[in-house]
C-alpha positions as CSV (number, residue, x, y, z in Angstrom):
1,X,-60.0,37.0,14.9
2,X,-56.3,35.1,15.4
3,X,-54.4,34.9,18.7
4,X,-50.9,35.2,17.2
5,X,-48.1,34.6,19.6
6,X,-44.8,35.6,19.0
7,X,-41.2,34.5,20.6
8,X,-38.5,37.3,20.8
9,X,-35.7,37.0,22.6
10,X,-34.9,38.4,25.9
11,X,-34.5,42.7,26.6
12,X,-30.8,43.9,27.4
13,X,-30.1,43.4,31.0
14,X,-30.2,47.1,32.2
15,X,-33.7,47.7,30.7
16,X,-35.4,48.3,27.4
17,X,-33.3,51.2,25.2
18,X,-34.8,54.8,26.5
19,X,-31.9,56.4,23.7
20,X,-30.0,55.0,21.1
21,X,-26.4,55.5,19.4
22,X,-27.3,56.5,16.6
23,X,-30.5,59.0,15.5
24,X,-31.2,57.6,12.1
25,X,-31.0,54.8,9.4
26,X,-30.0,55.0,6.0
27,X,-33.2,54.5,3.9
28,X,-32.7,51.5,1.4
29,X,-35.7,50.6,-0.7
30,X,-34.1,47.7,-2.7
31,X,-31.8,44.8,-2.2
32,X,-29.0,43.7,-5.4
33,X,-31.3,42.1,-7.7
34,X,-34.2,44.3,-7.7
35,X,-36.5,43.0,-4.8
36,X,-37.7,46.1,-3.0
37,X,-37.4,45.9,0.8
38,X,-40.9,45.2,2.6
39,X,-43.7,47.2,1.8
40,X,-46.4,47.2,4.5
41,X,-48.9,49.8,4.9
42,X,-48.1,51.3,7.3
43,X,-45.8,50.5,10.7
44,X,-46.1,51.6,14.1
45,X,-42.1,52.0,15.2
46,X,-39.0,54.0,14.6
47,X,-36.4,52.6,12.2
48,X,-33.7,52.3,14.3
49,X,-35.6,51.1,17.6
50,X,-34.9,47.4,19.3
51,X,-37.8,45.5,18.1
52,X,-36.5,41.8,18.1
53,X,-36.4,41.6,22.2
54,X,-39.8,41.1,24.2
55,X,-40.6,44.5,24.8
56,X,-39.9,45.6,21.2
57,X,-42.7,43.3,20.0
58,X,-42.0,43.5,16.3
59,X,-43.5,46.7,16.5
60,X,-46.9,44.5,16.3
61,X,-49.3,45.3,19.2
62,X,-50.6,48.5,18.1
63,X,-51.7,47.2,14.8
64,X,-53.3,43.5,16.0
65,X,-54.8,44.9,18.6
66,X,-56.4,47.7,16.3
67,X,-57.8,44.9,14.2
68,X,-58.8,43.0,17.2
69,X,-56.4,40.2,17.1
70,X,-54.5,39.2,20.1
71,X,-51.1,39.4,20.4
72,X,-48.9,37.0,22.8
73,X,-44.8,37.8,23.7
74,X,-42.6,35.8,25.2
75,X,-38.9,34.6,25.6
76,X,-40.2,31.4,27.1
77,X,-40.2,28.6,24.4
78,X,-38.1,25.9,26.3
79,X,-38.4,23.2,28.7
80,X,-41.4,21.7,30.7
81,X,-44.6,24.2,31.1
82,X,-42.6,26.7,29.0
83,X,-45.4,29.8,28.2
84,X,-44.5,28.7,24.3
85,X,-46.0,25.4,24.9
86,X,-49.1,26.4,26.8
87,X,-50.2,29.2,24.2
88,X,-49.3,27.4,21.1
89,X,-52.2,24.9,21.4
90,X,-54.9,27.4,20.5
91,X,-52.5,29.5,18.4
92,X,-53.3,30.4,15.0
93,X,-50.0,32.3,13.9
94,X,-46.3,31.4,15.4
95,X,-43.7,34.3,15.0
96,X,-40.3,33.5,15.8
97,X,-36.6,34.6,14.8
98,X,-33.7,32.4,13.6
99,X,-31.7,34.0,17.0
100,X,-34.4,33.2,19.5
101,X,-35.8,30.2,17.6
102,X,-39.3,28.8,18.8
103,X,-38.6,25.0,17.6
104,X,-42.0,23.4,15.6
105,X,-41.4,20.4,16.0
106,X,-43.7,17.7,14.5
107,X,-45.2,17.3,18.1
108,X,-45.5,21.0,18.4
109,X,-47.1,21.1,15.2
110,X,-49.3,18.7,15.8
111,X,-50.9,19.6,18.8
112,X,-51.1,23.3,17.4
113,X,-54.6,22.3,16.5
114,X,-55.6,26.1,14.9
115,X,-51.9,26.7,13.2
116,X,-52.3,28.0,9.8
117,X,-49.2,30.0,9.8
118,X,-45.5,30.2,11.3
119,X,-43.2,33.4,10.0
120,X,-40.1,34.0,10.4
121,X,-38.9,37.4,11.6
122,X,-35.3,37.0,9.8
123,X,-34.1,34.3,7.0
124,X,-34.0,31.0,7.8
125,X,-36.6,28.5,8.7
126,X,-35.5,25.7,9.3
127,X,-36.5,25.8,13.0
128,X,-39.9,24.5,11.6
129,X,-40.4,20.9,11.0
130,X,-41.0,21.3,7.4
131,X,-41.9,18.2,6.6
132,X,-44.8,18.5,9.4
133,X,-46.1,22.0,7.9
134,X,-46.6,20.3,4.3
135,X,-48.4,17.5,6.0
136,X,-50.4,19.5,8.2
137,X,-51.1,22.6,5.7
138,X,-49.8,25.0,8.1
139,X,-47.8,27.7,5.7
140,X,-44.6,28.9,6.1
141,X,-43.4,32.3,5.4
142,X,-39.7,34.4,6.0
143,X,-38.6,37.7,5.1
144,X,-36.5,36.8,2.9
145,X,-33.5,39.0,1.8
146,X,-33.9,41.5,5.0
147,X,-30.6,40.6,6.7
148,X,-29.2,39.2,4.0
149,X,-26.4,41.6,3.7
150,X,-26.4,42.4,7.4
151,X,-24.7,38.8,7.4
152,X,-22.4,39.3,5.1
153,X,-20.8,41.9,6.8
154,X,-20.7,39.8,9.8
155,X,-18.5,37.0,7.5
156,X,-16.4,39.7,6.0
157,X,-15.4,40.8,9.6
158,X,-15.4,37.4,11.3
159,X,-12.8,36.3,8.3
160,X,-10.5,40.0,9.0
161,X,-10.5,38.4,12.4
162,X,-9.7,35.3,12.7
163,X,-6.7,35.7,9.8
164,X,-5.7,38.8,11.6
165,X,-5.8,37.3,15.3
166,X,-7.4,40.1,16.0
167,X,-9.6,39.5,19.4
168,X,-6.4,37.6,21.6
169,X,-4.8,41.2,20.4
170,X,-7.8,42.9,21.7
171,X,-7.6,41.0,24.8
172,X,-4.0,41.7,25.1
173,X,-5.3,45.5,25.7
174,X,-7.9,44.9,28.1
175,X,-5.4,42.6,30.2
176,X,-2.8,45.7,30.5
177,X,-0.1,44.1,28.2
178,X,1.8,44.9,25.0
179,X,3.3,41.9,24.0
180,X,3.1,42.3,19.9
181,X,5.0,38.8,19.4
182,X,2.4,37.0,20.9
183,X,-0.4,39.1,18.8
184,X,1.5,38.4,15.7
185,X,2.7,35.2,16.1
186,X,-0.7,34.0,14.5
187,X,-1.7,36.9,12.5
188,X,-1.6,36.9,8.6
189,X,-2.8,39.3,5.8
190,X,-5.8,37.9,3.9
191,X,-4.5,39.0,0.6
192,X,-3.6,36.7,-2.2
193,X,-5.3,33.9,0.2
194,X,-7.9,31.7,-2.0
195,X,-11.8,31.7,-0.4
196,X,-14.7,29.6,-0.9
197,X,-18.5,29.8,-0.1
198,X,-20.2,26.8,0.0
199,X,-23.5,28.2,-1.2
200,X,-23.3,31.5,-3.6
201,X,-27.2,32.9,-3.1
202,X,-27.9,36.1,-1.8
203,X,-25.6,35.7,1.3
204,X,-23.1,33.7,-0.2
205,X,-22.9,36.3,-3.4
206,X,-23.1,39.0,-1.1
207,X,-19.8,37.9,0.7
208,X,-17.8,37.0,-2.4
209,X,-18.6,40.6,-3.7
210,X,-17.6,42.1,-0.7
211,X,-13.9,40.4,-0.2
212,X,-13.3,40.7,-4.1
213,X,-11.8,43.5,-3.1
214,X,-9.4,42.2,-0.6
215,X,-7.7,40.9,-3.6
216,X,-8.4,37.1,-2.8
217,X,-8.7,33.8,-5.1
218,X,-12.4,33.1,-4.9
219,X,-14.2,29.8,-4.7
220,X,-17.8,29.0,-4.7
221,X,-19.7,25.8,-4.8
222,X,-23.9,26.0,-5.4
223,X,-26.3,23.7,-6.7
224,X,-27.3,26.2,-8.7
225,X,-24.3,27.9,-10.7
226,X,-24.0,31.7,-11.4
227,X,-24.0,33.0,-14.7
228,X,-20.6,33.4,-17.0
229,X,-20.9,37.3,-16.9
230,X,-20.7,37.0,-12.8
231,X,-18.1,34.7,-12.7
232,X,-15.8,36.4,-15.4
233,X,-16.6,39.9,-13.1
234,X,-15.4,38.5,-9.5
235,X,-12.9,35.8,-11.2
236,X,-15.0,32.9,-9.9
237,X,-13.8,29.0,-9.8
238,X,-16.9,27.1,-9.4
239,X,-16.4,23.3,-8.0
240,X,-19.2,20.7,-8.3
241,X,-18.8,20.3,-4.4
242,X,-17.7,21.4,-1.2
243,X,-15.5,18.3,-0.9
244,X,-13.9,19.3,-4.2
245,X,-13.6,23.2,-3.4
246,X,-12.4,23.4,0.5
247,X,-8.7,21.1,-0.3
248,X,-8.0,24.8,-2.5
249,X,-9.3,27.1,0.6
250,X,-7.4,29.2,3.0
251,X,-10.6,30.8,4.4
252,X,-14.1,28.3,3.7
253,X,-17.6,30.6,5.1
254,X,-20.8,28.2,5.1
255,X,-24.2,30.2,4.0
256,X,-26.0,27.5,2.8
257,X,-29.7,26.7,4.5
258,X,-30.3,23.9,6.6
259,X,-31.7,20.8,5.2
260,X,-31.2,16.8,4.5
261,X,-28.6,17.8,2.3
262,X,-26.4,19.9,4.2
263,X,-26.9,18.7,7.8
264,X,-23.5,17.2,9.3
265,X,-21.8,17.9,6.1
266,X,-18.5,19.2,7.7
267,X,-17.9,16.3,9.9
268,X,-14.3,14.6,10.5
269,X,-13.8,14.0,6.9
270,X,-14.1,17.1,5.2
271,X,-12.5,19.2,8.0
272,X,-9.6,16.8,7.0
273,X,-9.6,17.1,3.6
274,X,-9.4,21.3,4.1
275,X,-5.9,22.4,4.0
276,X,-4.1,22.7,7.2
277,X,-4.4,25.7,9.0
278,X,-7.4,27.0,6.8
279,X,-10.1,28.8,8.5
280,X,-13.8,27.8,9.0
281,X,-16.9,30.8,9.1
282,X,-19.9,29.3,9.9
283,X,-23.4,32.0,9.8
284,X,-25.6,29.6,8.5
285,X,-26.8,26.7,11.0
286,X,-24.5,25.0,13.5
287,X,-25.9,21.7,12.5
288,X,-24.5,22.2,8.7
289,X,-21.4,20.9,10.6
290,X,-20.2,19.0,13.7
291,X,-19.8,20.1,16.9
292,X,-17.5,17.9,18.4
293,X,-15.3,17.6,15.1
294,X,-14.9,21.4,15.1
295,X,-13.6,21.5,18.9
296,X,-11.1,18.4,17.2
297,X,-9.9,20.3,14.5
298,X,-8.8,22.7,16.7
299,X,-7.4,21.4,19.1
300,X,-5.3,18.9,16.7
301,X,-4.6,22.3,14.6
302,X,-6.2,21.1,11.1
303,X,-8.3,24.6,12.0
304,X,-6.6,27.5,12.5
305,X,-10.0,29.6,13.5
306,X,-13.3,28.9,13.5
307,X,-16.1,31.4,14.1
308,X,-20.0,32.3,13.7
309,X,-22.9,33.1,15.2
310,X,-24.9,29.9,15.3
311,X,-25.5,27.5,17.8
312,X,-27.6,24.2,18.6
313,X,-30.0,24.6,20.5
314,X,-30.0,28.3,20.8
315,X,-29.3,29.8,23.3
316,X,-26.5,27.4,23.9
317,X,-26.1,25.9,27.2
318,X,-22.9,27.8,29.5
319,X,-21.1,24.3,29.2
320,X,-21.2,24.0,25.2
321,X,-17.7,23.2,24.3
322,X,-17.5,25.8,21.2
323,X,-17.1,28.3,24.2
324,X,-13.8,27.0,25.3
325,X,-12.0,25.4,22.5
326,X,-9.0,27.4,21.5
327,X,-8.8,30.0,18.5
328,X,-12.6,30.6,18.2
329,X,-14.5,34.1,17.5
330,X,-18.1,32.8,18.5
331,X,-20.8,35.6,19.1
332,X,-24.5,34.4,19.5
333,X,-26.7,34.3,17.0
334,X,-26.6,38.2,15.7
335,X,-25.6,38.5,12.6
336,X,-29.0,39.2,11.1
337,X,-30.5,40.7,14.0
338,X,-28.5,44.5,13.8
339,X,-30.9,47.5,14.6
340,X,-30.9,47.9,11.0
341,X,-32.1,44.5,10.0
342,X,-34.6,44.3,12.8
343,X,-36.2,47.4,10.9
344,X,-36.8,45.7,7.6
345,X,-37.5,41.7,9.1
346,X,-40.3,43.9,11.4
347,X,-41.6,45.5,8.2
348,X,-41.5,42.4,6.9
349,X,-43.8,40.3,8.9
350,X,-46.3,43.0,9.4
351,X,-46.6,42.8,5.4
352,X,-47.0,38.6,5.5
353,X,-49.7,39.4,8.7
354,X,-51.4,42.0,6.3
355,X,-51.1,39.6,3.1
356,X,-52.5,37.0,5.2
357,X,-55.6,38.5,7.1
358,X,-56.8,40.3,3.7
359,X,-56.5,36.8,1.7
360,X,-54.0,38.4,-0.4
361,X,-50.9,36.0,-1.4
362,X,-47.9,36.5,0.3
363,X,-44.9,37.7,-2.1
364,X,-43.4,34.1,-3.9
365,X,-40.1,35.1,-2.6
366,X,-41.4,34.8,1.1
367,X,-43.2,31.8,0.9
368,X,-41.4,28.8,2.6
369,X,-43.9,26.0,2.5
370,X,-47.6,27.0,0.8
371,X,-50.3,24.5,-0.1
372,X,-49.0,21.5,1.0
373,X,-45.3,21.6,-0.7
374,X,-42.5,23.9,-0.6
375,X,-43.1,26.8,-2.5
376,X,-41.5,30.2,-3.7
377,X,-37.9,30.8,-2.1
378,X,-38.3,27.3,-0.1
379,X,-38.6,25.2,-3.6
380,X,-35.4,26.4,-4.2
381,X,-33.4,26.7,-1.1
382,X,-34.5,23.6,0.7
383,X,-35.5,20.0,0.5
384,X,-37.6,18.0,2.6
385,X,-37.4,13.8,3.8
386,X,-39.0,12.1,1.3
């Protein structure tokens, strides 16, 4: 039997949900492309419930328990002692979210003596040490595609924000006033503007099909480029690389993974070679670009916005300066984690549990890092040190 402990992040402060605002879901069985949404056997919540939070448990206890696994929750996983640390050493299967991340590090990893598994409730796993997975066979498995789309919506609106100057006008409201100069005084229409995606997978795609309509110039910059027929449909300019496509960008959105590749690349240097006053979304990973040079960019006015939804470390500290530099629309990390994506990434990682306990392969497109290497989705989205 496997002790399987799982980090989720903390319940809303007045208590765990006894109603909700909505009654139902809409069903959705497939994802563009084809890949149908998970398909457990069977699942032991209500679409629609909080499951990512401590008490929501994935919607997992009932059916580890049943099969006499044990099953360990907690938002503990930093700092000395932290109830992540002291249950990890005999753990056999790590569950975490890219919100709420549980951190493998090699250290981690290695004194995880049973490990033989780390899922990720969401997309995105670059909170594992890959590197130290491959060398220490541990596999690692995401749900891919589940929130995909969740986050694109949350770029579509963050960019309608940002050019609109839409939360200082929001603010202008909740302090009493009606002031429209100082609303408008940095608000523009997105139309005609000329967007770029550094990355165009699922996300990436996702977001360019969604502000096609907007009427928009779009950009896109992938090491892997889309087919003719796609380009011709959305009027596409592919560049070879983000340092060629962001000089032609009003708007630049990041949703690319995290990896040697990308890590730090918008430093100093390419925020100054974006045009000035463009805007910066950033959903993927903070560390894609730099902190500090952010905060500069804004405060010198190279940036006219920047916002997203991810942090480093997550949570972020109260003092972390993207909090207070000027013309931001920062949320934390919930993009991916709507009631409606928490239904499908729940699904998700009971199917990898079942997969896994029955010896049955995990679906190619979950896979992260199988049999010592990246495999499925992870050979093509990420690369490791060599």
């Amino acid at each position: 039997m496997a002790k399987v402990l799982c980090v989720l992040y903390d319940d809303p402060t007045d208590g765990y949900p006894t109603s909700y605002a909505r009654d139902d879901l809409p069903v959705i069985d497939h994802y563009p492309g084809g890949q149908t949404t998970p398909t457990p056997e069977a699942v032991d919540f209500t679409p629609g419930q909080l499951l990512g939070s401590v008490s929501g448990e994935l919607g997992l206890r009932a059916y580890l328990e049943g099969a006499g696994h044990t099953l360990v929750v907690t938002s503990d996983k930093d700092g000395e002692g932290s109830v992540f640390d002291r249950e990890l050493v005999d753990a056999d299967i790590v569950i975490s979210q890219p919100f709420w991340p549980a951190y493998l590090t090699p250290e981690r990893i290695a004194a995880a003596k049973n490990l033989k598994l780390a899922v990720t409730a969401g997309i995105g796993s670059d909170h594992v040490d890959l590197d130290s997975a491959i060398s220490h066979g541990v596999t690692v498995a995401e749900v891919t595609y589940c929130n995909s789309i969740s986050v694109a919506e949350h770029v579509v609106m963050m960019t309608l924000s940002l050019v609109r100057n839409y939360l200082p006008s929001y603010q202008v409201v909740l302090d009493g006033g009606w002031n429209i100069a100082d609303c408008v005084a940095r608000s523009y229409d997105l139309e005609g503007m000329h967007v770029g995606t550094v990355a165009a997978g699922r996300i990436g795609l996702a977001v360019l099909r969604r502000l096609a309509p907007f009427d928009v110039k779009l950009h896109y910059t992938d090491r892997y480029r889309l087919s003719e027929d796609v380009e011709r449909e959305l009027g596409l300019t592919w560049h070879e690389s983000a340092e060629d496509m962001v000089p032609h960008c009003d708007v630049v959105t990041i949703n690319a993974p995290l990896h040697p590749e990308t890590e730090g690349l918008f430093g100093d240097k390419l925020l100054a070679q974006m045009k000035r006053g463009a805007y910066l979304i950033n959903t993927a990973r903070a560390k894609i670009v730099d902190r500090d040079a952010v905060d500069r960019a804004l405060r010198s006015g190279q940036l006219a916005g920047y916002a997203g939804d991810v942090w480093f470390p997550q949570p972020a500290p109260a003092d972390h300066p993207w909090r207070t530099m000027p013309h931001h629309g920062m949320t934390p990390h919930i993009s991916g984690s709507s009631l409606s994506a928490q239904a499908r990434y729940a699904a998700g990682t009971r199917e990898i549990l079942e997969a896994f306990f029955a010896g049955r392969p995990i679906r190619d497109e979950y896979l992260i890092v199988d049999g010592g290497a990246l495999a499925g989705t992870g050979a093509h989205s990420y690369s490791v040190n060599k």
